[in-house]
N, C-alpha and C positions, 0 to 999 in steps of 0.2 A: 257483355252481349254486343255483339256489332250490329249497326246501323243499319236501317235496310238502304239497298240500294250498293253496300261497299264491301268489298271480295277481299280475303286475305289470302298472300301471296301462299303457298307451301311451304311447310316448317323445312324442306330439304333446301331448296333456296335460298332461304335465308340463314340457314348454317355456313352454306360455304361459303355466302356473301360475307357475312360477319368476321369470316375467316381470313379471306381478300383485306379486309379493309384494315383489321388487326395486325397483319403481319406487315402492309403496306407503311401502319402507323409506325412500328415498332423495328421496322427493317433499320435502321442507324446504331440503335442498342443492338439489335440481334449482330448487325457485322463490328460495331468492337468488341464484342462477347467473344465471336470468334475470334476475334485476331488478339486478344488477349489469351484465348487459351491455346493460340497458335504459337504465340512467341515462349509461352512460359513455356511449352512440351516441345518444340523444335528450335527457336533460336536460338533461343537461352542456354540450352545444356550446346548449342556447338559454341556459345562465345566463352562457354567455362566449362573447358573441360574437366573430367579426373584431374587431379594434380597423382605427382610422381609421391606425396604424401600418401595419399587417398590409396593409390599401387600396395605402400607397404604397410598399410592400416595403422600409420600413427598422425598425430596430429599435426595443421602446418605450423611449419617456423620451428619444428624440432630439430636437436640439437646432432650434432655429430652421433656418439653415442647414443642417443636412443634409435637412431635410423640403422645403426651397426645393429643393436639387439634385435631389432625388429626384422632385420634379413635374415640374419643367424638362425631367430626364429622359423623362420616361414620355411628355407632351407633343410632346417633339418627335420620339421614335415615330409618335405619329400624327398628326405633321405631315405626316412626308415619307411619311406613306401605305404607311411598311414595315407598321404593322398598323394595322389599320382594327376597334375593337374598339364594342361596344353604344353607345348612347346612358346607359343605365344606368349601365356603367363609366365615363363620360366624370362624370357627374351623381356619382357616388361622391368620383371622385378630386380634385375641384374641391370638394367641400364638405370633404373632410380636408384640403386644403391651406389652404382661410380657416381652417378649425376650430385648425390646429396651426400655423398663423403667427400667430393674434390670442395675445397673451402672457399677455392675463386667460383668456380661452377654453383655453387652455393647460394653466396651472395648473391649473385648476377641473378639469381631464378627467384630468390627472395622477394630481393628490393624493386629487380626491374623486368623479372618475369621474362628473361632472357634464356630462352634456349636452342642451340645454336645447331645440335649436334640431332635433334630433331629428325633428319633426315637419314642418318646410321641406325636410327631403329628403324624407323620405316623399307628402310634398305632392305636390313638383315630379316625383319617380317617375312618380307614378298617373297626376297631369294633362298633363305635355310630352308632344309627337306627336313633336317631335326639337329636338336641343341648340340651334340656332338659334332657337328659341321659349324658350327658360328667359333667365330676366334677370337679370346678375350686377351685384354679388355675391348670393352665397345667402344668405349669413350679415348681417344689418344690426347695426351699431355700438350699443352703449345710448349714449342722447344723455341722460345726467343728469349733474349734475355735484354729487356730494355736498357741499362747499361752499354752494352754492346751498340745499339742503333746512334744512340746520342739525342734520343727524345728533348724537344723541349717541352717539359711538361710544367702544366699551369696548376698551379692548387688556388684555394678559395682565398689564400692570403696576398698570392700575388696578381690576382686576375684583373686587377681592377688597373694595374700598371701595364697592360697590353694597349690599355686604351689611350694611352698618353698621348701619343699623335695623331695624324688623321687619316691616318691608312687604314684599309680595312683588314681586317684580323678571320682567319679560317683555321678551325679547330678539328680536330678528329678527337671522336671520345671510342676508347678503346677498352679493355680488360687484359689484363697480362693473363688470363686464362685463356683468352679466346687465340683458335687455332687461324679464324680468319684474317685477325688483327696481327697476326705473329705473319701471313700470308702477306698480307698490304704494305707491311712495311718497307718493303724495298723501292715499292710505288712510290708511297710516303716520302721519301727521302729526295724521290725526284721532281715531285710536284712542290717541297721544300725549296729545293734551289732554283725552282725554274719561275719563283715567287719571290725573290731575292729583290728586294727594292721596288715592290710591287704591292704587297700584303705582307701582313704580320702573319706568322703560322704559330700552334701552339695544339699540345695533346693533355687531354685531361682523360686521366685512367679514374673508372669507376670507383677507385676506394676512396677517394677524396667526393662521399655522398652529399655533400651540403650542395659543392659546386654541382656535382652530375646532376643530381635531381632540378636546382636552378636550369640546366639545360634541357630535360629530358620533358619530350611532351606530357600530358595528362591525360588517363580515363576517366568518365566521368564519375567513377569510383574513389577518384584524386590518387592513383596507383602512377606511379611514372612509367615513361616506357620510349623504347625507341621502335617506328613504327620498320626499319628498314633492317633490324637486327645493328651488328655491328662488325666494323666498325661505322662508324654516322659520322657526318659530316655536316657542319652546322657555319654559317657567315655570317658576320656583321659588317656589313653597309659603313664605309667613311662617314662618321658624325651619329652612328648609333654606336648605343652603349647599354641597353637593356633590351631583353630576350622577346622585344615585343616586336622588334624590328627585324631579327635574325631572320635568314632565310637555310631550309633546310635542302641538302642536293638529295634527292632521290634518283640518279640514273646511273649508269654505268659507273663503277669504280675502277677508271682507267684514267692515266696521266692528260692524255689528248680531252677526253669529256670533261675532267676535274676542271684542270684549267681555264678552257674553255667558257663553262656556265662562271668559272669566277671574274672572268676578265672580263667576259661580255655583259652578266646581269648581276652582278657586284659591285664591281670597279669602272663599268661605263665606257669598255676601251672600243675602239674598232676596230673591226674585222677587214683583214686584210686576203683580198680575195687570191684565187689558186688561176689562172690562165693557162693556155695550152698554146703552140707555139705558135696553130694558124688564128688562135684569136688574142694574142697580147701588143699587137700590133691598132688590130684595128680596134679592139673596144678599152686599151689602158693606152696604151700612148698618141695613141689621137682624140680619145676623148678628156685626156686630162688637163688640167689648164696649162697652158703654153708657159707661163712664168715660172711652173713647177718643177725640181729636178726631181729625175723617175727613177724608183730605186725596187731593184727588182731581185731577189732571194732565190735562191736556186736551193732547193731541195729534193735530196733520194729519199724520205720514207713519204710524204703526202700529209704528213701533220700538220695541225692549224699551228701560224704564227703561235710562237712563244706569251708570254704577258710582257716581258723585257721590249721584245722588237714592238708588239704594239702596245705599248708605253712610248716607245719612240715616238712611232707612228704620229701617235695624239700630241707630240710635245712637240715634234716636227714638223702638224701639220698647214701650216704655214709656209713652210719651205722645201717639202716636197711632198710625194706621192707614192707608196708602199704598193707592191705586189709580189704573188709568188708563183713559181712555175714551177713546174716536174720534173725531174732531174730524167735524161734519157742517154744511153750512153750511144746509141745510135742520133741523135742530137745533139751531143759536144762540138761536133765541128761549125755547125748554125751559131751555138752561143760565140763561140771563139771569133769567128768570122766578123759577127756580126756588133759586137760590144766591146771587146778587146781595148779595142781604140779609143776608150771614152770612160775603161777603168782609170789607166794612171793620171788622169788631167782629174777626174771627179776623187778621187786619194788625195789629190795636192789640194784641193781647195775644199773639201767637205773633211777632213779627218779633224778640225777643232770642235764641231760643231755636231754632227753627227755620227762620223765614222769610228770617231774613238772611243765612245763608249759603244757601242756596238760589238767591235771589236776585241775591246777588254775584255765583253763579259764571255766570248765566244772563243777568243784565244786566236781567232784568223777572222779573216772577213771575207766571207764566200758569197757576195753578193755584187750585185751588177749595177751600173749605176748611167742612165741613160738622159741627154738631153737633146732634142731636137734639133738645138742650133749647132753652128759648128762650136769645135772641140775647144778651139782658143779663148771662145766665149762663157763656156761652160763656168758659170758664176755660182753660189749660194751665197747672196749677201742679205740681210736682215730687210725682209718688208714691212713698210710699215702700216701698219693694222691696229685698230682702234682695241682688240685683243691683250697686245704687249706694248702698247706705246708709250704708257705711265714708265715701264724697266728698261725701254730705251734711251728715255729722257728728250722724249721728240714730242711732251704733250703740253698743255701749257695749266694742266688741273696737279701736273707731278713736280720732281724734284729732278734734280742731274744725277745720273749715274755715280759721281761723285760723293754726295749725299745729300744732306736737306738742309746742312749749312752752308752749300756753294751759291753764292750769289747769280753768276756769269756764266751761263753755258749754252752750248753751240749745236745743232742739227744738219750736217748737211745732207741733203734730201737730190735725189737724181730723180725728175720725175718725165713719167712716158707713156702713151701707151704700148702694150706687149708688142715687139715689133723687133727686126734686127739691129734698128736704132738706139734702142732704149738697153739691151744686150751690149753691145760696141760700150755702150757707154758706163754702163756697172763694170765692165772689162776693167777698163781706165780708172774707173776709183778706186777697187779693189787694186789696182797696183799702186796708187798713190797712196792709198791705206798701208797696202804693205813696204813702201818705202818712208812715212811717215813712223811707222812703230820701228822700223831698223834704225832710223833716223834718231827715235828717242831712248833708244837702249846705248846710245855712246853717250861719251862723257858729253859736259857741257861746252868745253873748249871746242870737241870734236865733231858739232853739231853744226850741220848747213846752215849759215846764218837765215837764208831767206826761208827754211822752212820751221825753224827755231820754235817761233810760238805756237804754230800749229802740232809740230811735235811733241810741246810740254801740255800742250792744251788732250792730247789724247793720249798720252801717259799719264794724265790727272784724271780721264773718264769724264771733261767735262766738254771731249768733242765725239762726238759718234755720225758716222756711217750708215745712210740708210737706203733705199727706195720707194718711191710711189708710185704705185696704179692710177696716172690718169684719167684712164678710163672708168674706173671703179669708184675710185674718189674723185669725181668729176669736181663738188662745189670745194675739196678743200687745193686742189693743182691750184684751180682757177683764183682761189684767195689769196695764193700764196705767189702766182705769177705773175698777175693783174696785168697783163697788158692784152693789147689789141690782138695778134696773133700766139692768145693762149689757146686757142682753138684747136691749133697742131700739138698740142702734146695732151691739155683735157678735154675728157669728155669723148663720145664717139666720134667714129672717124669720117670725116666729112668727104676727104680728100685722099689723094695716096700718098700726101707728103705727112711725114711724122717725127717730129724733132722732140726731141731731149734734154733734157735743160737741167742745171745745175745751179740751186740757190742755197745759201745757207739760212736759217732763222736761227736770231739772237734772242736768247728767253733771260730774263732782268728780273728778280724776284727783289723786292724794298720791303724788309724786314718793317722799316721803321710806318713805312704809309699804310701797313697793314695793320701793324696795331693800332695805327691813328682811326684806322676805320672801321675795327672792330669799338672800339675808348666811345667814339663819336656819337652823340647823341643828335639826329635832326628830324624835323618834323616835316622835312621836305621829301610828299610821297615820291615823284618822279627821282630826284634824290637820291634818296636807298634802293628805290631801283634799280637804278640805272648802276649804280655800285654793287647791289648783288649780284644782278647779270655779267657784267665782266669779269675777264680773267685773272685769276692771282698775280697773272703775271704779265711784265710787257713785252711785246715782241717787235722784233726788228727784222728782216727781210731784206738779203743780199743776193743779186741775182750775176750769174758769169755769164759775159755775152764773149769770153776769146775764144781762143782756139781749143780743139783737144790735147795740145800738150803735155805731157807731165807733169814739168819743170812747170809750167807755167800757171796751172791750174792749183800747184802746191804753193805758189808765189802768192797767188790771189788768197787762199785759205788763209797761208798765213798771213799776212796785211788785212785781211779783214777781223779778225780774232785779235790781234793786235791793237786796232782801232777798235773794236768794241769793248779789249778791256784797260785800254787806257781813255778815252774819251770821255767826257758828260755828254752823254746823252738824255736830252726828258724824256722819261716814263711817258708811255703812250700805251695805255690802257683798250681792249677790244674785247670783242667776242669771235675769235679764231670759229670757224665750220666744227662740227664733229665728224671723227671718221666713222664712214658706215663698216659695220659691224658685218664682216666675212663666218657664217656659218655653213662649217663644213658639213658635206653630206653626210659623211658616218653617223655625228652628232644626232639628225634627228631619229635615224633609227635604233641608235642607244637609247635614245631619250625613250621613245615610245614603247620601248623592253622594258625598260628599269621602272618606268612610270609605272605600266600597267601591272609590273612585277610576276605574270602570268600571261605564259599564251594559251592557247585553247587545250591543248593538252594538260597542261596544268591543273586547268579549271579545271579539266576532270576530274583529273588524279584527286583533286582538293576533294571536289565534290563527294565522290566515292570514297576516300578517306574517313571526311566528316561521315554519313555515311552510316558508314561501318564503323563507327565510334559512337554514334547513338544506339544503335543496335546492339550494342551490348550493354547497356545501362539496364541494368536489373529492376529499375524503376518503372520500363514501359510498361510491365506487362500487365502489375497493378494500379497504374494508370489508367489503362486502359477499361481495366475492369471498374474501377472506380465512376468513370465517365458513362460508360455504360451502363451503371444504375443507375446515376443519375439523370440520364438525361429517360430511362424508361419508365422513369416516377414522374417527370414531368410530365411526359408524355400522358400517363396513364390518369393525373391530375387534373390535364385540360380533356382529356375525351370523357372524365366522369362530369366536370359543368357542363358539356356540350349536350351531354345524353341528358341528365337534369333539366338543361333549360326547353330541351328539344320534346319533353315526353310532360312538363308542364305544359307548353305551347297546345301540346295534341290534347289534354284534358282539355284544357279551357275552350279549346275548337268546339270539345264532341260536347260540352257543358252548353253553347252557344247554338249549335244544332239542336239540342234537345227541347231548348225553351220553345213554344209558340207564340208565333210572328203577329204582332200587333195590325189591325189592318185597318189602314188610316181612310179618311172620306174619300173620294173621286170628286171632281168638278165637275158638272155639267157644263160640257163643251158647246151646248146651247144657248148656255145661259148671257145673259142678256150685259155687254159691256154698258158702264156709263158713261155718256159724252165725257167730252176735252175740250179743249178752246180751239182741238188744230181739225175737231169736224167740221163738217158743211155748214155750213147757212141754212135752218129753219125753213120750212114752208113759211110760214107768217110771220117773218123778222122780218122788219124794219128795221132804217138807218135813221138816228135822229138828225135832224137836222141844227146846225150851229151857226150863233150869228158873228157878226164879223169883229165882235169888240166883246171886250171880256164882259162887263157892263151892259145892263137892258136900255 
């Protein structure tokens, strides 16, 4: 019975209210509900389709003969015209019986659910008007014979011996059935050679399943698979050796792309860019460093550097500077004109060091070779850079050239900044270099006496030739020069004078003081400090104040190499500058490739991939479903205490309205307060009066 005084709403209102609030609650269950019955009746059946089994109604992973009986069968159905079924179905059941009698075709649709040929049914679908127009068979043979190619193919016995050094290694996994892989081949052979001293190559054919599957991605059914067909192409990274590091090439399978991604986000090479003739002027030969010799590639087809040229490039990059330009035959008279002049001087001085392997691997050298200064100057001598200075034997942390038992060896160092000065003067060593080695290749009788030691001193490899960046190595010029006007050759240029200088350092390794100082025990902190901070080794520092001579400067060399290795000299122990560490620009843009291993494309690609590799996990759907009860039983568990606690509440209200109300006294607001001590003073109060002493 309701209350007087309280209205209930209409029973039609609070239907659809109830309705509102219900679906509101329930609306999280209600959409995986759907999206579970979405996936099982739509995504599901496109991530798995028919198989070509399913086609001829026998079971999968059947055997040759029973797929034979099972055609024979269906066939001669529609021979005798009991059923007369599409043109479609005739076109279906005739490509799964080539597809599941070829035994490579076979395997490959088995194991790794490879089918390639995919595209000849769908063809002949669209295009035939009826089965007497389609031309069999559907399926064509691959006509390669790997023999024929000279594969080097890897099996699961030998694979683990690709890894023996530290190159990186790039595989193609193939099938001797497939028509594409029989297609690639020729490609193959030439991304083989043009990888030659670069990467390891190596092809792993599908029958060898231990290794393939080790290669082959996974669904999350644990099914292997290649996501790109085949044939696939798969890298491992210098210092990887397990398929957790491999990188997979998904883009064009073309010689130019292949390459490319392996040399660039592989093997870490740089990229040597293409110029055009009105910009290789102003943005490669004026912006490259002045000390650099310019070495410029002339190409007719527009393809990116080889892996070979940048391998140079990077091994080079020290000593010069790569680029390539576009071959124009309306343009040969510009190249001719203009470089000509500065091929045969850069041949005479660059073919030990760069030009000849270049050359070798090319069989000519169709490239250009350009230096800003004049022609007579045109040098490439060894800089010295904190990079190679250990293998030049110019460090005082290394050993000599000669090797780790030579006590006594020699650096001479020309040091300068970039200038036509510091050029003249590499000139001039470089021929005292090369009159010093023709010097030591004659007999001993037949040797210039005055350049004698210095001759046997660099035919031992314990004298080398170098130069420094004063400018760049400002504190180590300055250590090495110590005098008052080292000003003109380190450090920036103050002045427009810029002198050149030639010193040798003497580096003294004492076997014997070293193991004393390793043996030695002392408790003296400063001590062992000061002994570990020093150099292994001591140095000695000879500086040339003559003239530029030849003769004379070969005079001085040797008389000083002479006296350093006949003389006692004390060991005089330091701590030599470090050289700063020249990072080339290429560098860090490899670096931030290879690091991130993915550019924004990529990430997609991954993204999407992955992906579409959950999505066919047959696991979502009842997933889904599962989640979706669960979570509408909880739901349904907390609205039945809510409504419980809510519809006790409302009893105990109407239980609380119904009792009557106790009705307590009222005050009379009349009524009479009693005094305080903080009222008035009395009508007839009096103050007693007190006497002055406590005492009457």
């Amino acid at each position: 019975m309701a209350s007087p005084g309280r209205q209930n709403p209409p029973s039609n209102q609070v239907s659809v209210s109830s309705i509102k609030s219900t679906l509101k609650a329930y609306a999280l269950p209600l959409f995986l509900l759907a999206a579970s019955v979405f996936y099982q009746l739509v995504v599901l059946p496109r991530n798995f389709p028919p198989s070509y089994y399913d086609v001829l109604g026998v079971p999968k992973y059947s055997s040759i003969e029973e797929v034979t009986r099972a055609y024979e069968k269906i066939t001669s159905k529609w021979n005798s015209s009991v059923e007369v079924p599409p043109d479609v179905d005739l076109i279906k059941v005739q490509y799964a019986f080539e597809l599941l009698t070829n035994q490579l075709l076979k395997r490959d649709y088995d194991i790794y659910n490879i089918d390639e040929h995919f595209q000849v049914l769908e063809k002949v679908k669209e295009s035939a008007k009826h089965i007497a127009e389609v031309n069999l068979p559907l399926i064509e043979a691959a006509s390669f014979d790997p023999e024929d190619q000279d594969f080097g193919f890897i099996s699961s016995q030998n694979f683990l011996s690709m890894f023996e050094d530290d190159k990186a290694l790039l595989l193609q996994i193939i099938s001797l059935g497939s028509n594409h892989c029989a297609q690639f081949s020729i490609t193959w052979k030439r991304i083989v050679t043009l990888l030659n001293g670069v990467a390891n190559t190596g092809v792993v054919e599908l029958g060898d399943v231990q290794l393939a599957v080790h290669l082959a991605e996974k669904k999350s059914s644990g099914q292997p698979f290649f996501r790109n067909g085949l044939p696939a192409l798969l890298a491992f990274p210098p210092g990887c050796r397990s398929s957790s590091c491999l990188y997979r090439y998904e883009d064009e399978l073309s010689v130019d792309a292949i390459t490319d991604w392996l040399a660039t986000g592989i093997v870490n090479l740089p990229r040597i860019t293409y110029y055009s003739k009105e910009s290789l002027v102003h943005n490669f030969l004026v912006k490259s460093k002045p000390h650099l010799v310019k070495v410029i590639f002339i190409s007719k087809t527009g393809e990116r550097a080889t892996p070979f040229i940048r391998q140079a490039a990077k091994n080079y990059s020290s000593y010069a500077t790569f680029a390539f330009a576009l071959w124009k035959e309306e343009e040969s008279l510009f190249w001719w004109n203009m470089y000509v002049t500065f091929y045969f001087f850069v041949l005479y001085s660059l073919s030990e060091e760069v030009l000849s392997p270049v050359c070798k691997f090319l069989n000519a050298c169709p490239l250009i070779v350009f230096s800003p200064f004049v022609p007579s100057y045109i040098l490439l001598q060894t800089g010295l850079q904190s990079s190679f200075s250990l293998e030049l034997g110019c460090d005082v942390q290394g050993y000599s050239r000669a090797g780790t038992d030579t006590k006594i060896w020699y650096c001479a160092l020309v040091a300068g900044r970039p200038s036509q000065e510091l050029n003249k003067m590499r000139e001039t060593m470089r021929r005292v270099q090369e009159k010093l080695t023709n010097n030591g290749e004659l007999d001993t009788d037949d040797q210039e006496p005055m350049s004698a030691s210095a001759a046997l001193a660099l035919k031992q490899k314990r004298l080398t030739f170098a130069w420094l960046d004063g400018e760049a190595q400002q504190r180590y010029c300055s250590f090495n020069i110590h005098s008052e006007d080292s000003y003109e050759t380190c450090g920036p240029r103050r002045s427009m004078t810029d002198v050149a200088r030639l010193f040798i350092v003497r580096y003294e390794r004492n076997a014997d003081n070293e193991n004393l100082d390793t043996k030695k025990q002392t408790n003296n902190i400063l001590h062992a400090w000061y002994h570990t901070e020093a150099d292994p080794v001591s140095t000695l520092v000879a500086k040339y104040n003559g003239s530029t001579e030849i003769s004379e400067i070969i005079r001085w060399i040797s008389q000083t190499i002479k006296d350093g290795d006949t003389r006692e000299i004390p060991p005089f122990k330091t701590t030599a500058p470090e050289l700063v560490p020249e990072d080339p620009v290429w560098s860090h843009n490899s670096k931030k490739f290879i690091s991130s291993g993915k550019n924004m494309k990529q990430w997609t690609s991954s993204l999407k991939s992955l992906l579409s590799d959950y999505l066919g996990d047959p696991r979502i759907g009842p997933s889904l479903l599962l989640v979706a009860l669960m979570s509408s039983g909880l739901i349904w568990l907390n609205r039945s205490r809510s409504t419980q606690s809510s519809n006790q509440n409302e009893s105990n209200q109407l239980k609380d309205e119904d009792k009557p109300r106790r009705s307590r006294p009222r005050k009379d607001p009349n009524q009479l307060i009693p005094p305080s001590i903080t009222d008035l003073d009395p009508i007839d109060a009096q103050q007693m009066p007190f006497s002055d002493s406590d005492t009457e």
